[in-house]
C-alpha positions as CSV (number, residue, x, y, z in Angstrom):
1,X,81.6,121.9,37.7
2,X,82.0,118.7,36.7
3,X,79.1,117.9,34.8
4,X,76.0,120.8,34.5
5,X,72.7,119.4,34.8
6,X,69.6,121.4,33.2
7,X,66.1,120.9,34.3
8,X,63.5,122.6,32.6
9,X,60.9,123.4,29.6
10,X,64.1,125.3,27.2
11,X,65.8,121.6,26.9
12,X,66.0,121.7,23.6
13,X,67.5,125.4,23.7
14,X,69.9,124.7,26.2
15,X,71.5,121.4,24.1
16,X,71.4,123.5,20.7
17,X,73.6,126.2,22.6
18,X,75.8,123.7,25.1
19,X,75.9,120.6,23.6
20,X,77.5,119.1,26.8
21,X,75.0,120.2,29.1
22,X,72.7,117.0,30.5
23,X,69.1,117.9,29.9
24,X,65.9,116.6,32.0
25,X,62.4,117.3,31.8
26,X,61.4,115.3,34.4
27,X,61.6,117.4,37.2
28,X,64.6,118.2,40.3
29,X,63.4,114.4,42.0
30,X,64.0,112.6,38.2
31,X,67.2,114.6,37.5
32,X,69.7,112.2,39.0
33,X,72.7,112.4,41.0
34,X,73.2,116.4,42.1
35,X,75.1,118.1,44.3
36,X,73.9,121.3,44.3
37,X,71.0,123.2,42.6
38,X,70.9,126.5,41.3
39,X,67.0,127.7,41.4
40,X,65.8,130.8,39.8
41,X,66.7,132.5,36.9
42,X,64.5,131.7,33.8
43,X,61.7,129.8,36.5
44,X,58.8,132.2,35.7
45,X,55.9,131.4,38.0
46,X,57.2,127.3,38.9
47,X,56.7,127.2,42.4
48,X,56.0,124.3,42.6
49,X,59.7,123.4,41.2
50,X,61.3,125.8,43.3
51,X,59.8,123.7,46.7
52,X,60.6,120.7,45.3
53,X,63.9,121.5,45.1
54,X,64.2,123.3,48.8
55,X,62.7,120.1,49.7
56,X,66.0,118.0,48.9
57,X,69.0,117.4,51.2
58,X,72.0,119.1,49.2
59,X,73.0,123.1,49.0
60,X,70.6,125.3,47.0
61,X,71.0,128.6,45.6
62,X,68.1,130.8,45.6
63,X,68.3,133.6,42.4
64,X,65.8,135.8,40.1
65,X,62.7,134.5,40.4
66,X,63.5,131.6,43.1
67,X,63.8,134.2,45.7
68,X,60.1,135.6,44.9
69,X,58.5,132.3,44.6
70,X,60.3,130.4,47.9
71,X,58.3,129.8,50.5
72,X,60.5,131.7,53.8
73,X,59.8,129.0,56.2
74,X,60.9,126.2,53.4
75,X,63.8,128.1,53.8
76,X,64.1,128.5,57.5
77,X,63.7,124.8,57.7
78,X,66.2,123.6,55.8
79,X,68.7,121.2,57.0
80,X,71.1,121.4,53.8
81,X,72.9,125.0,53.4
82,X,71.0,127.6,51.3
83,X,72.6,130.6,49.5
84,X,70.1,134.1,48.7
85,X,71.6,135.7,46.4
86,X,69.8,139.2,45.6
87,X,70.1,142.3,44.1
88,X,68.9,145.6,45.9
89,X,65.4,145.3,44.2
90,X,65.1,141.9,45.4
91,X,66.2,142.1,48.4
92,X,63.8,145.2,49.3
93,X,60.8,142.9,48.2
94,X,62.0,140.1,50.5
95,X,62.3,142.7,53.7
96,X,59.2,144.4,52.7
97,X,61.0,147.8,52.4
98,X,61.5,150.3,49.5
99,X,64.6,149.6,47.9
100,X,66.1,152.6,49.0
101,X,66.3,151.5,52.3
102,X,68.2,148.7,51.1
103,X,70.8,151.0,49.0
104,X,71.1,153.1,52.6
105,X,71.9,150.4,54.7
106,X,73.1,147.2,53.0
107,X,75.0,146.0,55.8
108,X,71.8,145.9,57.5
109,X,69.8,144.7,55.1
110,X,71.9,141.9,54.6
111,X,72.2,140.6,58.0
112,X,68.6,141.3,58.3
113,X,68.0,139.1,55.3
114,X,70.6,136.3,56.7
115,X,68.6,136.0,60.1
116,X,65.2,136.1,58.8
117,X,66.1,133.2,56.4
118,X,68.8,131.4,58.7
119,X,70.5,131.3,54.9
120,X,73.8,132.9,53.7
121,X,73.0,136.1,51.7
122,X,75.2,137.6,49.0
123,X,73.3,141.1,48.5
124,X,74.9,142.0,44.9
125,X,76.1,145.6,44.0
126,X,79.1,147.3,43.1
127,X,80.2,146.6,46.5
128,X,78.8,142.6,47.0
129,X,78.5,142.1,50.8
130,X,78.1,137.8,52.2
131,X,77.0,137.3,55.4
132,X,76.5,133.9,56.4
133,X,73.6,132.2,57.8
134,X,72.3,134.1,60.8
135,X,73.8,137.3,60.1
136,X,75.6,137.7,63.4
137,X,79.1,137.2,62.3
138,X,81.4,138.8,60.1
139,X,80.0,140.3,56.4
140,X,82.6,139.5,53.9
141,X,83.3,142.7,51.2
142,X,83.8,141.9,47.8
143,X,86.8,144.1,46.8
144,X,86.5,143.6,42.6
145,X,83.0,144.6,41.6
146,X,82.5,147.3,39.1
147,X,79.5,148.9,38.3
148,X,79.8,147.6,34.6
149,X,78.3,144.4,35.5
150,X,74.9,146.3,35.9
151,X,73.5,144.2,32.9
152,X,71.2,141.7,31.9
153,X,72.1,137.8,32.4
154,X,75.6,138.9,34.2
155,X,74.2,137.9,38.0
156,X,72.9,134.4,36.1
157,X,76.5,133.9,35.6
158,X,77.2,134.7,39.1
159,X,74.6,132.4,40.8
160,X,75.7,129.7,38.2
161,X,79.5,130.2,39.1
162,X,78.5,129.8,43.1
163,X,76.7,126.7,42.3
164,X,79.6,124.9,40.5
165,X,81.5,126.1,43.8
166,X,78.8,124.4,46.1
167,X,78.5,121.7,44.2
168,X,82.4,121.0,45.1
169,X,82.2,121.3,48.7
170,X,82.8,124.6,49.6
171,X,80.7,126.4,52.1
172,X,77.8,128.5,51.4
173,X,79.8,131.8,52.6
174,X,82.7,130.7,50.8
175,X,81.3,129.8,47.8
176,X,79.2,133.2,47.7
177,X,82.6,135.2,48.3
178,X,84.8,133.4,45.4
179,X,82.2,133.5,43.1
180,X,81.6,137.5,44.4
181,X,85.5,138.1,43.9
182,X,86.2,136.0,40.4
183,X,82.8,137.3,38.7
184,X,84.4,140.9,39.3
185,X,87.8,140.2,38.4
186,X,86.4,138.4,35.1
187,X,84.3,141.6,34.3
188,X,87.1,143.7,34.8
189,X,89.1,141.8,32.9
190,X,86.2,141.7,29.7
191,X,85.0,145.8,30.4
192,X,87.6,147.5,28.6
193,X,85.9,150.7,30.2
194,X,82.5,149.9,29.0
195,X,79.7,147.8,30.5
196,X,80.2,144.6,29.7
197,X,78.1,141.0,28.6
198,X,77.2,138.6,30.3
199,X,78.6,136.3,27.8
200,X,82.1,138.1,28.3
201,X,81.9,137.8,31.9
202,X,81.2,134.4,31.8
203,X,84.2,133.7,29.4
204,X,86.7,136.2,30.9
């Protein structure tokens, strides 16, 4: 990306640990020129910043906690491209289902997801699957996870490597499937047979 833009309560955190980060704590409509927002991890219970941000006319990415607190039909409605990206526990609590239903038929489960939204989905796993908006074409199949990227913050790094994507123009399904493919390459690149950082991922 060319410039990250932070909005939120940890400014103060976020400048003490990336100094070139642009802070705001005004909210998504005070933040400026954007081209793409990353919603989700670290929002808590901020609904209210989640809509305001599915309210705004560039690509969003829904993660962690956005995909819990987004209103579906905000989501339907949208006339920018959105990008879901879950993991199997999430997605499960989107569809309603136990998340072993998800793990036994994630094909499924992701088209299901993509037409119920009308949004891209990238259901994360060792095997990430994309299937674009709709779910009635082609699911893309990541060919570099590992399952040493089962750890805290590393799908963070993900959704904020698809939104620097976005934000340059790519497609939602595009975007979802580079990030997919370099996010595994980098964490089998940083593994070294062992489960591996999200810091190390993010750096590999």
């Amino acid at each position: 990306a060319g410039a990250v833009r932070y909005v939120g309560p940890a400014g103060d955190a976020v400048i003490a640990r990336f100094p070139e980060t642009l802070v705001s704590d005004g909210g998504p409509k005070k933040a400026g020129r954007v081209q793409a927002w990353v919603v989700g991890p670290g929002a808590g219970d901020d609904a209210a910043t989640v809509a305001e941000v599915l309210a705004t006319d560039v690509p969003v990415l829904l993660d962690a906690d956005g995909l819990r607190l987004a209103d579906p039909a905000a989501v339907r409605e949208r006339t920018a491209p959105t990008l879901m990206t879950p993991h199997a526990g999430e997605a499960a609590a989107l569809l309603g289902v136990a998340r072993e239903e998800v793990e036994e038929a994630r094909l499924a489960s992701v088209r299901e997801l993509a037409a119920r939204y009308a949004a891209t989905v990238l259901l994360k796993g060792s095997t990430t699957l994309v299937a674009d908006a709709g779910g009635a074409g082609p699911v893309r199949v990541n060919p570099t996870g590992t399952g040493w990227l089962a750890t805290a913050g590393s799908g963070d790094v993900l959704s904020g490597l698809a939104g620097s994507l976005l934000a340059a123009g790519l497609t939602t399904v595009d975007a979802a499937s580079v990030a997919a493919y370099l996010h595994g390459l980098s964490a089998r690149f940083a593994a070294n047979g062992a489960p591996v950082g999200a810091q190390d991922v993010a750096e590999g």
